[in-house]
NUTI-586612 format. One record per residue (C-alpha): residue number from 1; chain; x, y, z. Coordinates in steps of 0.1 Angstrom, whole numbers. Layout:
<atoms>
(NUM, 'A', (X, Y, Z)) ...
</atoms>
This chain:
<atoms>
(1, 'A', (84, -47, -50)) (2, 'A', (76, -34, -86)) (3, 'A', (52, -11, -76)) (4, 'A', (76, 1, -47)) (5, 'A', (100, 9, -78)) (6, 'A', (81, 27, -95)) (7, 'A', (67, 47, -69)) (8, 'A', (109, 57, -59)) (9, 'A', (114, 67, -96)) (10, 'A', (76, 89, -101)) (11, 'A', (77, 126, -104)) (12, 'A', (42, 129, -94)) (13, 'A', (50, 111, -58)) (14, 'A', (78, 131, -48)) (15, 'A', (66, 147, -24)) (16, 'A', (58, 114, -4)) (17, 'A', (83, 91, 13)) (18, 'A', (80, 51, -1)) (19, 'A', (92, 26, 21)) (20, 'A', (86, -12, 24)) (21, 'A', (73, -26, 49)) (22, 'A', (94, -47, 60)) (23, 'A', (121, -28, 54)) (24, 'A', (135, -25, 86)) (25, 'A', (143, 12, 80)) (26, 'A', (133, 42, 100)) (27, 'A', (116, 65, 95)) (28, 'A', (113, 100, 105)) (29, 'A', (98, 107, 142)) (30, 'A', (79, 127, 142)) (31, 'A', (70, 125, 104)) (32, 'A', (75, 154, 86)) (33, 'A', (68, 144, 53)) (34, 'A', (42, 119, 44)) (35, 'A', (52, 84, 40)) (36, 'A', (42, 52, 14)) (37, 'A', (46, 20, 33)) (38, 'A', (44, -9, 6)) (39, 'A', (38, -46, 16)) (40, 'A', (21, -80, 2)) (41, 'A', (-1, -100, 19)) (42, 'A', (-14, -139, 10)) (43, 'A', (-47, -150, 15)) (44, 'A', (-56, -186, 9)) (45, 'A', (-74, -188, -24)) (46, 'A', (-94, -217, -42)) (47, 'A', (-84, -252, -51)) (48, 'A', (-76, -262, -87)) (49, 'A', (-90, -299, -94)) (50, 'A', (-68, -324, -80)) (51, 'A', (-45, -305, -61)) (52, 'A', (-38, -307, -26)) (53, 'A', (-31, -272, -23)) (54, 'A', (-49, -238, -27)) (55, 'A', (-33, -211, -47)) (56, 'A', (-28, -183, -29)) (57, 'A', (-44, -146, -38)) (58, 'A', (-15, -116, -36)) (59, 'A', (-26, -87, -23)) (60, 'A', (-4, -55, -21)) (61, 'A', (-9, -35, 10)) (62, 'A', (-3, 3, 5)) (63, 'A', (-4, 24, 42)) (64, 'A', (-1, 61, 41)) (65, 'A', (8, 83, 68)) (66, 'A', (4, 119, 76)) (67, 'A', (17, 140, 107)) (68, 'A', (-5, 148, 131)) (69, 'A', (-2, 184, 123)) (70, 'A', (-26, 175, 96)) (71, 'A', (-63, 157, 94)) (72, 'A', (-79, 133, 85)) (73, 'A', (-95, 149, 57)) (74, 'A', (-58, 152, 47)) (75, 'A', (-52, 120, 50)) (76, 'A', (-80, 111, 31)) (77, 'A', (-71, 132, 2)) (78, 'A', (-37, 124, 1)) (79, 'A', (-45, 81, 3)) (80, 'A', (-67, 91, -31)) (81, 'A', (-40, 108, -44)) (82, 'A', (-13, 78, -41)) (83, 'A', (-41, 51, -49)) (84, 'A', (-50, 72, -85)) (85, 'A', (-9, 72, -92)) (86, 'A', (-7, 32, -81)) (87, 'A', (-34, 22, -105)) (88, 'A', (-17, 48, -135)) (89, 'A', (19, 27, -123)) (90, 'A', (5, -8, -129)) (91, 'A', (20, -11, -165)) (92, 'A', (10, -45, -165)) (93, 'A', (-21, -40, -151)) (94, 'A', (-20, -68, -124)) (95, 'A', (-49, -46, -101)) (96, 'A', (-82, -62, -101)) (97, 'A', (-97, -43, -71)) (98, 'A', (-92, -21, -45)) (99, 'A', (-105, -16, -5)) (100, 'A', (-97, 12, 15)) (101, 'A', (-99, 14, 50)) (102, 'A', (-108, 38, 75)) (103, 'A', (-82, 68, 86)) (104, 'A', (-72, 69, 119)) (105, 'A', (-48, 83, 143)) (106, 'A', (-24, 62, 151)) (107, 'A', (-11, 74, 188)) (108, 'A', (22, 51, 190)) (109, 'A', (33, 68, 152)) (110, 'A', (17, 103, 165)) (111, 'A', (2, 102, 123)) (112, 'A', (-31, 99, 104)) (113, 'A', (-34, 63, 87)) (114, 'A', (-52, 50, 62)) (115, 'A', (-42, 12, 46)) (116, 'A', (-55, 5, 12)) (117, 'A', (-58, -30, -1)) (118, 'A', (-50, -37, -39)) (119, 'A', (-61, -72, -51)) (120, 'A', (-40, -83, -79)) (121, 'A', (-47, -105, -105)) (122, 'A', (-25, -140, -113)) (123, 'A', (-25, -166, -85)) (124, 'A', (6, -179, -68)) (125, 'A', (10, -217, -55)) (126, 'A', (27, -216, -24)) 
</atoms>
């Protein structure tokens, strides 16, 4: 949600739209200007000695979307582009690594896709 924040408030992503996830809010069909979709994700993590249960890694899904009057290569650039100005927005420099998957065009959304995965650091209990 922080990172969501930020990106709403940066100059150098205004010419994206953020949103989060699971927002519920529309968005433009068919997309006209790119969009940021932000979301976390939990994966089960280790166990700490004498616990019964695992702490939990956080993991902060970042989608971009293009219109399909655009490419790929578009997409491509414009996913580097919004993961440089995450990684400059983490203040409190919570990322620990990042995994970017492939683009694709994504026929129900008629947009380029890519989803980028940031690990972040400091484990939850859940």
């Amino acid at each position: 949600m922080t990172m969501y924040q930020r990106a709403m408030r940066s100059e150098s992503l205004e010419h994206i739209i953020p949103v989060l996830e699971r927002s519920g809010k529309e968005t433009d069909f068919p997309i006209n200007k790119p969009y940021v979709s932000f979301g976390t994700e939990y994966e089960q993590g280790e166990y700490l000695l004498g616990s019964d249960s695992p702490l939990m890694n956080e993991i902060m899904t970042v989608t971009v979307s293009a219109a399909d009057t655009t490419d790929g290569e578009y997409c491509r650039a414009l996913a580097k582009e919004v993961c440089m100005n995450v990684v400059d927005l983490d203040e409190d420099k919570r990322i620990i690594s990042i995994n970017a998957g492939n683009c694709r065009y994504d026929a129900a959304r008629c947009a380029y896709t890519i989803t980028m995965k940031f690990g972040l650091s400091g484990s939850c209990e859940q």
